[in-house]
C-alpha positions in Angstrom: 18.2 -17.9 53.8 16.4 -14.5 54.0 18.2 -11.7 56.2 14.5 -11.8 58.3 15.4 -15.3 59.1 18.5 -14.2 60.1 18.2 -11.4 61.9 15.2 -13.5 63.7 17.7 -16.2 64.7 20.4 -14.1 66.0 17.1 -13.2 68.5 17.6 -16.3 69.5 20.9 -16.7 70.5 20.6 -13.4 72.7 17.8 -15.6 74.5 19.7 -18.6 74.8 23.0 -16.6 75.9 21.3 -14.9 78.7 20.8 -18.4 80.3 24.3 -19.8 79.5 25.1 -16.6 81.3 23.4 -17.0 84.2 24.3 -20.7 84.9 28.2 -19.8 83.5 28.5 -16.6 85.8 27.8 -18.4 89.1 30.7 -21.3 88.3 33.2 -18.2 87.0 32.6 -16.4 90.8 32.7 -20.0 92.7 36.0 -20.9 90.6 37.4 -17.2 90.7 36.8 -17.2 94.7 37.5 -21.0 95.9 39.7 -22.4 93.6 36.7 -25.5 93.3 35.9 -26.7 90.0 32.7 -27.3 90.6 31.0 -30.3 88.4 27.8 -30.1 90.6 26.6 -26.9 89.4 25.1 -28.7 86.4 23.1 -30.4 89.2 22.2 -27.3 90.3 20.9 -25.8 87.2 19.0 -28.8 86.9 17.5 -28.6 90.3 15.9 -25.1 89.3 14.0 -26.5 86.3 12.7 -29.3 89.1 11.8 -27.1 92.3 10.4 -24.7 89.9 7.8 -26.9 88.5 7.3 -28.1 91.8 6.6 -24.9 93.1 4.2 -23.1 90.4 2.1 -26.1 90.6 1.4 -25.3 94.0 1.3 -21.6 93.6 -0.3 -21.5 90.4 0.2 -20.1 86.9 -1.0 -17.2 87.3 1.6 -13.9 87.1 2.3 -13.1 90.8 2.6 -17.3 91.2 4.9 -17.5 87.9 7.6 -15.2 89.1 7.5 -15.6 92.7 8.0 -19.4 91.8 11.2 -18.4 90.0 12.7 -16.7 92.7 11.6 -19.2 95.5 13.5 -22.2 93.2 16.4 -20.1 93.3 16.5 -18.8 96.5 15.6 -23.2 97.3 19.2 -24.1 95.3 20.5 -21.8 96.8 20.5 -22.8 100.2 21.2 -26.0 99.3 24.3 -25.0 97.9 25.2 -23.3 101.5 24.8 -26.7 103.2 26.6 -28.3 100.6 29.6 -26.1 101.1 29.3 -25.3 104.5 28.9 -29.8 105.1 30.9 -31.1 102.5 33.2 -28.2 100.7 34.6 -26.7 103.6 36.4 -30.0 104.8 38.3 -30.1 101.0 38.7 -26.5 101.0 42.8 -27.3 101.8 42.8 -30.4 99.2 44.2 -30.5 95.9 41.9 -29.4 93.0 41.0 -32.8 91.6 39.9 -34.4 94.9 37.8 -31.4 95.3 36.2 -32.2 91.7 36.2 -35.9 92.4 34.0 -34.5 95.7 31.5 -32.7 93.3 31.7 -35.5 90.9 29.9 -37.6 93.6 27.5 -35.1 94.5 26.4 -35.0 90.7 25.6 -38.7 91.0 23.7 -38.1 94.7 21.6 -35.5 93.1 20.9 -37.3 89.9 19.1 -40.4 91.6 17.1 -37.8 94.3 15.4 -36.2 91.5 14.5 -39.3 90.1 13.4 -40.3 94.0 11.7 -37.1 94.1 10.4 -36.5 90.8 10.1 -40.0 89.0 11.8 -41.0 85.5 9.3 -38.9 83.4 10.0 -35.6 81.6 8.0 -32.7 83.2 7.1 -29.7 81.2 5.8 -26.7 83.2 3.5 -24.1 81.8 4.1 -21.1 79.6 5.0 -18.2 81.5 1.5 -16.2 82.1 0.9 -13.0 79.5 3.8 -14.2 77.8 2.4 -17.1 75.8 2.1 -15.5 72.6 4.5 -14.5 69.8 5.1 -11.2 68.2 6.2 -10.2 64.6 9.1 -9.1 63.5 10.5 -8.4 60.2 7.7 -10.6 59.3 8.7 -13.7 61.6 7.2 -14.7 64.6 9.0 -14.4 67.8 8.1 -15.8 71.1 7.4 -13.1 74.0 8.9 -14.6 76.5 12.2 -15.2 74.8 12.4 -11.4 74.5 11.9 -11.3 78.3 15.3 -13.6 78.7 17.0 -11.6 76.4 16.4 -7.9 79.1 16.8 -10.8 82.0 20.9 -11.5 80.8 22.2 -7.9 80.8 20.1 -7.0 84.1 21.6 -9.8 86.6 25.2 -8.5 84.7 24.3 -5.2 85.6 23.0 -6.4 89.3 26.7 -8.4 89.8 28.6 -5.2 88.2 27.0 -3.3 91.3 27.8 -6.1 93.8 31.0 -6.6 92.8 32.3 -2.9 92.1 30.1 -0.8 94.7 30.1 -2.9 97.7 32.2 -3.9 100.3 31.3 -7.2 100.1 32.0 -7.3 96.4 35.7 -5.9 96.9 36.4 -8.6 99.3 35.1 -11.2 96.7 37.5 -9.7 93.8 40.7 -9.8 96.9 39.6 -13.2 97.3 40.1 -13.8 93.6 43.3 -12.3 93.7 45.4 -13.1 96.6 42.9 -15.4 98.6 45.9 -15.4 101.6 46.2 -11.8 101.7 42.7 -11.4 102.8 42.7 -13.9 105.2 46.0 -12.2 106.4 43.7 -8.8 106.9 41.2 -10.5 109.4 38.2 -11.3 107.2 36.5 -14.4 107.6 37.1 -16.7 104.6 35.1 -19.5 105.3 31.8 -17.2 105.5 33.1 -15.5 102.1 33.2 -18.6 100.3 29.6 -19.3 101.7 28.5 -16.2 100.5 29.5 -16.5 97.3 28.9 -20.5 97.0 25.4 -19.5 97.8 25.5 -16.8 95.2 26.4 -19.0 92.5 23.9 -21.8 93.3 21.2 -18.9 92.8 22.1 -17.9 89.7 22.7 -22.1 88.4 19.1 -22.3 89.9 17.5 -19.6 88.2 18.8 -20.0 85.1 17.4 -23.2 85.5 13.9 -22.1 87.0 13.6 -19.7 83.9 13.9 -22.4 81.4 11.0 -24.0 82.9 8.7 -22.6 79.9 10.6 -23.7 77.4 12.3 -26.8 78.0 11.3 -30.3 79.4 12.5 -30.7 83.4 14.2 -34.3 83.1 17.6 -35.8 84.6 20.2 -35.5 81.8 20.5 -31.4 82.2 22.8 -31.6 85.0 26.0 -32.6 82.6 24.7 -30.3 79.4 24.4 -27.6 81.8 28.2 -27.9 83.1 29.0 -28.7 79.9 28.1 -25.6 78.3 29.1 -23.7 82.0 32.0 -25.0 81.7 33.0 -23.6 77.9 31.8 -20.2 78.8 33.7 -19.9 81.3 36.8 -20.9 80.1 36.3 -18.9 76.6 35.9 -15.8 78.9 38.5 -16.3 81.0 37.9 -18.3 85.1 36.6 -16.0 87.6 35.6 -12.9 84.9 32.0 -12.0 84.9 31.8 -9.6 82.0 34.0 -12.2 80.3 31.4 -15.3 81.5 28.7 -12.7 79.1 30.8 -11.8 76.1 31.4 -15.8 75.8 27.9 -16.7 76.1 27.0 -13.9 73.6 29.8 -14.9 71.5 29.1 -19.4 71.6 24.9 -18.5 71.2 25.4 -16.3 68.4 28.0 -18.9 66.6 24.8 -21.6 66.9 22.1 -19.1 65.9 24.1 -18.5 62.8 25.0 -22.2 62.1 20.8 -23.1 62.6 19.8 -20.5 60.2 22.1 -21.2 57.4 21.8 -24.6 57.7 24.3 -26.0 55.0 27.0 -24.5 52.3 28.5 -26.1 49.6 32.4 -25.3 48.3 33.2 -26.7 45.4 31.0 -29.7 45.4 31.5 -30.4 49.3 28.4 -30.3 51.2 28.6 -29.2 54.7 25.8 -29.5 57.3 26.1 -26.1 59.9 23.3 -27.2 61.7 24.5 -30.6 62.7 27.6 -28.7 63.7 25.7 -26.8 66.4 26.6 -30.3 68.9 30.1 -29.6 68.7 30.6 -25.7 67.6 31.4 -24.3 71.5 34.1 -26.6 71.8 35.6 -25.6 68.1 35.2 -22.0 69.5 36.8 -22.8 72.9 39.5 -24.9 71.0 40.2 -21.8 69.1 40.0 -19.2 71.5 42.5 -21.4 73.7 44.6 -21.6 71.1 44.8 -18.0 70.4 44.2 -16.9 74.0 45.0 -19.0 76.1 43.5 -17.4 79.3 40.2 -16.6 77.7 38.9 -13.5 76.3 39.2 -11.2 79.2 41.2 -13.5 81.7 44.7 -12.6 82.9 47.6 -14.6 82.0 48.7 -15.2 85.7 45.8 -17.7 85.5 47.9 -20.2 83.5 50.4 -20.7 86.4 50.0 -23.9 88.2 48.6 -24.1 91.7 51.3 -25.0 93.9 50.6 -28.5 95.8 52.8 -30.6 98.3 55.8 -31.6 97.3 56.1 -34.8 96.4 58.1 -37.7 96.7 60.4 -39.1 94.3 59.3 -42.2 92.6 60.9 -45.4 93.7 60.7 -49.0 92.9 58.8 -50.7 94.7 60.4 -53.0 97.8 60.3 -56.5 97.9 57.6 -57.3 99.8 55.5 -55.1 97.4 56.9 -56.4 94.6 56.5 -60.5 96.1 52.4 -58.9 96.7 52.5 -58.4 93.3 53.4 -61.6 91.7 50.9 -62.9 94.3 47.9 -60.7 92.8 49.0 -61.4 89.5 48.8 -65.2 90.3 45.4 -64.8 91.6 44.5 -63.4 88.2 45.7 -66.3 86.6 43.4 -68.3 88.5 39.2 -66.2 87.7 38.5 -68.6 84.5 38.2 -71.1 87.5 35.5 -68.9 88.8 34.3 -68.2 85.9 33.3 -72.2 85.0 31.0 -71.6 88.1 30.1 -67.6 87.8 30.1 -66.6 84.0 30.0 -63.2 84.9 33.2 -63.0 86.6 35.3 -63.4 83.2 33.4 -61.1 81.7 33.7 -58.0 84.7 37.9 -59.0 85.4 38.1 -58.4 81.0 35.7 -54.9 82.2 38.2 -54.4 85.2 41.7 -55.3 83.1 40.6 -52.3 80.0 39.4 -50.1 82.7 43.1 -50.6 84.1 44.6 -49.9 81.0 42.9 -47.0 81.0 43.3 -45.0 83.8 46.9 -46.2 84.1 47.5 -43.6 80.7 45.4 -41.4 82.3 47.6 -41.2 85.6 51.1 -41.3 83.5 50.3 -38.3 82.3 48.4 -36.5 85.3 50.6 -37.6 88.2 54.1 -37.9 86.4 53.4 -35.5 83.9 51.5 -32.9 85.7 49.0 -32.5 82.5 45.5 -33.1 83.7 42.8 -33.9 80.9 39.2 -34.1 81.1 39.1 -35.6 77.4 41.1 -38.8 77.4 38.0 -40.9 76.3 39.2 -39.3 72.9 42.0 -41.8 72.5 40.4 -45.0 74.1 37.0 -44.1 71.2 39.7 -43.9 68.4 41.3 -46.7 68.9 37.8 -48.9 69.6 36.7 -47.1 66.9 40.4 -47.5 64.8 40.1 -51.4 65.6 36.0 -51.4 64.7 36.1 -50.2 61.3 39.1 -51.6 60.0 37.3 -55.3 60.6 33.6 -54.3 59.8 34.4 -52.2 56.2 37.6 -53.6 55.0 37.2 -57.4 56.7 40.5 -57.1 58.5 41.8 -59.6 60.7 41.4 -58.9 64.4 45.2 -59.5 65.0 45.6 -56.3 62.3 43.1 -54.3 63.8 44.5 -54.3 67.2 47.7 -52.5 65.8 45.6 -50.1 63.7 43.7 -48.9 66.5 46.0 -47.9 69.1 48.1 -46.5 66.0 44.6 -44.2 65.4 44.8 -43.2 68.8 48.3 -42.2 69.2 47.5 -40.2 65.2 45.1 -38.3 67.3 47.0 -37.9 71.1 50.2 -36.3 68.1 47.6 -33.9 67.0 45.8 -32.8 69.6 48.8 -33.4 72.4 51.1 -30.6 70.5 48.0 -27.5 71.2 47.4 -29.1 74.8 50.9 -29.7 76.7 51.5 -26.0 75.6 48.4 -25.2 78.2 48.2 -25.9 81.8 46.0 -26.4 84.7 42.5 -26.2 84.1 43.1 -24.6 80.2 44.8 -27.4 79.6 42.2 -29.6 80.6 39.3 -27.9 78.9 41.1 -28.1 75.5 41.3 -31.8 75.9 37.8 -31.6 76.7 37.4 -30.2 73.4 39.2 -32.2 71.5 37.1 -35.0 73.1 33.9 -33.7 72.2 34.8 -32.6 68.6 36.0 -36.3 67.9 32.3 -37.6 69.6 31.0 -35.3 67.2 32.5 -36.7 64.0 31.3 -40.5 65.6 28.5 -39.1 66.1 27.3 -37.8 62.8 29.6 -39.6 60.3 26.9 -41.8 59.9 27.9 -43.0 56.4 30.9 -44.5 58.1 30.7 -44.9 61.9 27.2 -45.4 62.0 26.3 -42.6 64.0 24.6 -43.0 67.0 23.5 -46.8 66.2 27.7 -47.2 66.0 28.8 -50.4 64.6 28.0 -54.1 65.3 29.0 -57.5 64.7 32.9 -56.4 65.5 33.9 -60.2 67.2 37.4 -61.5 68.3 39.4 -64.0 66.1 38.3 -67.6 66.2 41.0 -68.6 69.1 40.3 -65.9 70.9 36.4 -66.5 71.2 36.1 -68.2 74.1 35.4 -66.1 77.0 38.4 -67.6 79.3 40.9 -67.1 76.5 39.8 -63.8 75.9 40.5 -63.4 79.3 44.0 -64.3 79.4 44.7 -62.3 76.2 43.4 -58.7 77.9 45.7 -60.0 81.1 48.5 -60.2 79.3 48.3 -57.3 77.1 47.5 -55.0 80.3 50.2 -56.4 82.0 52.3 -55.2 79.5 51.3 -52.2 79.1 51.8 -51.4 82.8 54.5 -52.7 83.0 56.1 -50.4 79.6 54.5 -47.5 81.7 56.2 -47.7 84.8 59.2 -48.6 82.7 59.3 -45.6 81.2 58.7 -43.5 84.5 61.9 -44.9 85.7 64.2 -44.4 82.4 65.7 -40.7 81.6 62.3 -39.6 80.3 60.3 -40.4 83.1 62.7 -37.8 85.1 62.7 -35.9 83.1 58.6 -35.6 82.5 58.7 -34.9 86.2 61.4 -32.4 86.1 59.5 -30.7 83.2 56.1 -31.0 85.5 57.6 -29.5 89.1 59.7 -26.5 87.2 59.2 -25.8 83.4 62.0 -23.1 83.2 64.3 -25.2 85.8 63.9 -27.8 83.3 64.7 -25.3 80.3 67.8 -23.9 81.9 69.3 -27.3 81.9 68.3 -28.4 78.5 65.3 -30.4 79.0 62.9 -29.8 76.3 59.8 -29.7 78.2 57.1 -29.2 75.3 58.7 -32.3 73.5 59.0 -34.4 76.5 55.2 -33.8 77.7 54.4 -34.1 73.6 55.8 -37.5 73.3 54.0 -38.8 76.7 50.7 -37.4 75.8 51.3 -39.6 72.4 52.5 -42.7 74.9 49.4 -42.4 76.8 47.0 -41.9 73.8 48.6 -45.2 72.5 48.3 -47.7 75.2 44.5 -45.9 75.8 43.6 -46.9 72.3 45.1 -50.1 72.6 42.2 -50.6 75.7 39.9 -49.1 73.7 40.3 -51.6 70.9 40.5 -54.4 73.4 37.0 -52.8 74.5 35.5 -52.8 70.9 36.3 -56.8 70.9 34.9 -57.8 74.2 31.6 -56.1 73.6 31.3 -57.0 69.9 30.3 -53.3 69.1 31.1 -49.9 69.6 29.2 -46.2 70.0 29.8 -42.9 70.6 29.2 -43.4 74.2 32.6 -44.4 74.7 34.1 -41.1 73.8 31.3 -39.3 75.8 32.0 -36.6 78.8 30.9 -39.6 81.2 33.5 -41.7 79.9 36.3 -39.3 80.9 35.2 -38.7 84.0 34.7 -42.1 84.9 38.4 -42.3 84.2 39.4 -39.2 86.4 37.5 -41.0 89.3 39.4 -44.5 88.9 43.0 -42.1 89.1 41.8 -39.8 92.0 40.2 -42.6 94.1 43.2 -44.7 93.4 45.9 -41.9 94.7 47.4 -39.7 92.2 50.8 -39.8 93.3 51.3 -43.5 93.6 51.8 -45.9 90.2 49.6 -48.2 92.4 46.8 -46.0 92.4 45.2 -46.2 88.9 45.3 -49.7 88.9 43.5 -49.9 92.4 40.9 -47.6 91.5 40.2 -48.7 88.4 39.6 -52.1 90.0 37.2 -50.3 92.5 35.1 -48.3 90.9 34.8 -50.7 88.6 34.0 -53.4 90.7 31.5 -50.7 93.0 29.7 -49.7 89.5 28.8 -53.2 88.7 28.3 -54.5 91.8 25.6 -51.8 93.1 24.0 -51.0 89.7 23.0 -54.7 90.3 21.3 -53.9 93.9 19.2 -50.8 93.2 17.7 -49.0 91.0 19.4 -45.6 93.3 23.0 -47.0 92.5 24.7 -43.8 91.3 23.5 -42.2 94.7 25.1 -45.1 96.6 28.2 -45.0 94.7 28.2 -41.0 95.5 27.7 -41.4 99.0 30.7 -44.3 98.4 33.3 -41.8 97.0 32.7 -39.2 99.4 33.2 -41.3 101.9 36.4 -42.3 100.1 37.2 -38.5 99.5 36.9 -37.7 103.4 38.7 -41.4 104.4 40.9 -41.7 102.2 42.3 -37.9 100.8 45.6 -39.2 99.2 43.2 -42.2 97.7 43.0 -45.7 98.6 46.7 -46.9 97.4 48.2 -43.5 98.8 46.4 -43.8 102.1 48.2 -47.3 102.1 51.5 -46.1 101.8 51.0 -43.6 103.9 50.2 -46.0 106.5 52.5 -49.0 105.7 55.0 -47.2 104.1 55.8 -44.1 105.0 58.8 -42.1 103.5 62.1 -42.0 105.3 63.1 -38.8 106.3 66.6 -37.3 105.6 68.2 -36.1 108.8 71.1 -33.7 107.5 73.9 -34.0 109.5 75.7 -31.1 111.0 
């Protein structure tokens, strides 16, 4: 590697930070002002690149029709953005936080399938920006013009925001809002419209950013999650709701890759390593770090780590007797499917995909109701132990039996590793570092293809001899899920399970009485990574193969969904949305072709019916709490 060819690269990362800027600034303001973590801004970035082709095919390509057809996608997002706060958003705005994300979650899905409506299932590359079509030399490399246009167009729209934001009136009410949103409610100013205003702001910038990668990147419907992907590590490195922060991040991540293309691969001491593969996985390694060492970003404030206060809630209680007689009912029922299945095959085949998917989001929920410790990364554990369970029988021809206690024991290897950085975080820096974690174990299934496979992942992985009838396999996934439930709620009603609570409503209460609440929120993490792996090795046999698919971003979220539609603060809950969302997912992916738009329309029709989630709503109903009358 020549210093040209360096030098020339790092060119490139200022081009490619100026769009991670863009898209990343408009998610820090939305965050910084509303509180929402919004997943849909992906959606919105990828509605730029869209609109944008649209539009300069009907304008044209020359000059005036290129860049007016910039501004005009832009200014299109962006008043779809309004009516997606001002319709949907502003109903939530009083919600928790994760049944505001389940919200955008949904509206990712609705978006997806009406650009495929819209625009078909074909990639759609627009033309090279006019004049700018050419390359120029430097240091004897040829660089493309209209890269060196995005690199002027970062700094400008930083220096446009530094103006909004510091020398007008409507920019000091947007940095109040971010920090005391109550206060300036108190003083008379109209929130709702502010948080339109700067909704609307922030879907401008997702859709130009988008609109200006037109020239160099195909338009096609897998953007929307790269994009809030890589939204939503700047944002965190820089610290939520900092601007100039949301820029030295971007800088800082684009840089890391330019470097990591252009050396390629180094060698110590006989170990070869690839820095260009590493470029899938190097932002979260950064943001893993940065956490680490900072864990409110690089120019966030550390008030940001506090939790946001939500309801009170109610103590956890056994369940009464006509719950518990429902139960053994239920459970009875499920004892009964292989009789379906002699006349439906598919239904033994969907309860096994309903029974993981159980397992599942039950660890999720033990340690994002009880424990307080919300994760966006918990496909980590269910990939290592499919993975754990996969290789042990494929390389070393291990019994099945063996492999199902290797791979949960992989799993809860990788929840003690990664759980003692994380359950020292909270809130949403908490959750990005399991993100990270998550992606930087993808990364190493990914690429290890010597071992894992890589993306082909690995095949032929079958369940012993007794256990390969469907029906039997059946009955073995319902009884190891019922015990695993069952050891979960046990454990929420022993000593630790108070204490995880105690630890979750009042760290320092739970200090100043000798609880230890880093240990206790270490060893549940583990717990939940463990019975997580065990599903995902029970996964890796039902299927007869695994890939790195399982460990993706999707995968995670699809388990954030089952919890949130299910009712946080119930133990019912996870198992109750699991079975939906599972159920929904098959059932209407098997009725249209637009099913992730009807199962987003589904949700937020959930999300608005049903706010505490399907179980809570239930209880809420049936059951409500007793209330203490204190006597005089």
């Amino acid at each position: 590697m020549t210093l040209p060819a360096l030098l020339v690269q790092l060119l490139n990362g200022l081009a490619s930070a100026s769009s991670l800027f863009l898209i990343a600034a408009g998610l820090s303001l939305i965050f910084g002002v509303s509180r929402i973590v919004n997943f849909a801004h992906g959606s919105f970035y990828m509605l730029g690149v869209y609109v944008a082709y649209t539009v300069v095919s009907k304008l044209g390509g020359g000059p005036l029709g290129f860049w007016v057809s910039m501004v005009v996608a832009a200014a299109v997002v962006a008043v779809l953005g309004l009516l997606v706060e001002v319709v949907l958003l502003r109903r939530i705005y009083r919600a928790p936080e994760l049944l505001q994300l389940l919200a955008t979650f949904a509206l990712v899905l609705i978006i997806r399938d009406a650009v495929l409506l819209i625009w078909g299932p074909e990639d759609l590359l627009g033309p090279r920006a006019p004049g700018l079509r050419g390359s120029i030399e430097i240091l004897g490399r040829q660089f493309p013009e209209y890269d060196l246009v995005l690199i002027f167009i970062g700094p400008l729209v930083l220096g446009v925001l530094w103006f909004i934001l510091m020398r007008t009136r409507w920019g000091v009410l947007i940095r109040a809002a971010t920090q005391d949103r109550e206060m300036v409610g108190a003083l008379g100013v109209n929130q709702a419209w502010l948080f339109s205003g700067v909704f609307m702001l922030g879907a401008f910038l997702a859709g130009l950013g988008g609109a200006l990668q037109l020239p160099r990147e195909p338009a096609n419907q897998f953007l929307d999650l790269t994009a809030i992907g890589d939204a939503f590590v700047v944002v965190v490195v820089g610290g939520m709701g900092s601007v100039p922060g949301a820029f030295l991040a971007a800088l800082l991540i684009a840089e890391i890759k330019a470097v990591c293309i252009a050396v390629g691969q180094i060698s110590i001491g006989g170990f070869s390593l690839s820095l260009s593969r590493m470029t899938l996985v190097v932002e979260f390694l950064v943001m893993a770090a940065v956490l680490i060492w900072r864990p409110w970003g690089l120019l966030g404030k550390p008030a940001a780590l506090s939790r946001n206060a939500a309801e009170i809630e109610q103590p956890i209680r056994l369940a009464p007797l006509g719950l518990r007689r429902f139960g053994w009912v239920v459970l009875g029922l499920l004892l009964l499917v292989p009789a379906l299945g002699a006349f439906m095959p598919f239904v033994n085949v969907l309860m096994i995909d309903i029974l993981i998917a159980v397992l599942f989001a039950a660890s999720l929920h033990f340690i994002m109701g009880p424990g307080g410790m919300h994760s966006f990364g918990h496909a980590a554990y269910f990939g290592l132990g499919a993975y754990g369970a996969a290789l042990l029988v494929k390389l070393w021809a291990a019994p099945m039996e063996l492999a199902l206690l290797a791979g949960p024991l992989l799993a809860a290897l990788g929840a003690l590793v990664f759980g003692w950085f994380c359950v020292r975080l909270s809130g949403v820096y908490l959750a990005m570092l399991t993100l990270a974690f998550a992606q930087i174990v993808w990364s190493v299934m990914f690429q290890w293809d010597e071992v894992t496979g890589g993306s082909n992942g690995v095949v032929g992985v079958w369940p012993a001899a007794w256990l390969s009838q469907k029906w039997v396999y059946y009955y073995f996934t319902l009884g190891i899920t019922v015990a695993g439930v069952l050891l979960l709620r046990r454990v929420l009603h022993s000593p630790f399970g108070y204490a995880m609570r105690a630890a979750r409503d009042s760290r320092l209460r739970a200090d100043a009485i000798g609880i230890d609440a880093v240990s206790v929120h270490w060893a549940a993490f583990v717990l939940a990574g463990t019975v997580c792996g065990m599903g995902g090795a029970l996964f890796a046999f039902s299927k007869g193969s695994i890939s790195p698919e399982v460990i993706g971003v999707s995968r995670s979220i699809d388990g954030l969904v089952m919890v949130l539609l299910g009712g946080l603060q119930t133990l019912a809950g996870p198992l109750v949305g699991a079975s939906a969302f599972t159920w929904l997912q098959d059932t209407v992916a098997r009725q249209t072709d637009y099913w992730r738009a009807l199962l987003g329309f589904t949700i937020l029709l959930l999300v608005l019916a049903f706010p505490q989630g399907i179980a809570g709503s239930i209880r809420a109903r049936f059951m409500p709490e007793r209330e203490e009358v204190s006597r005089p």
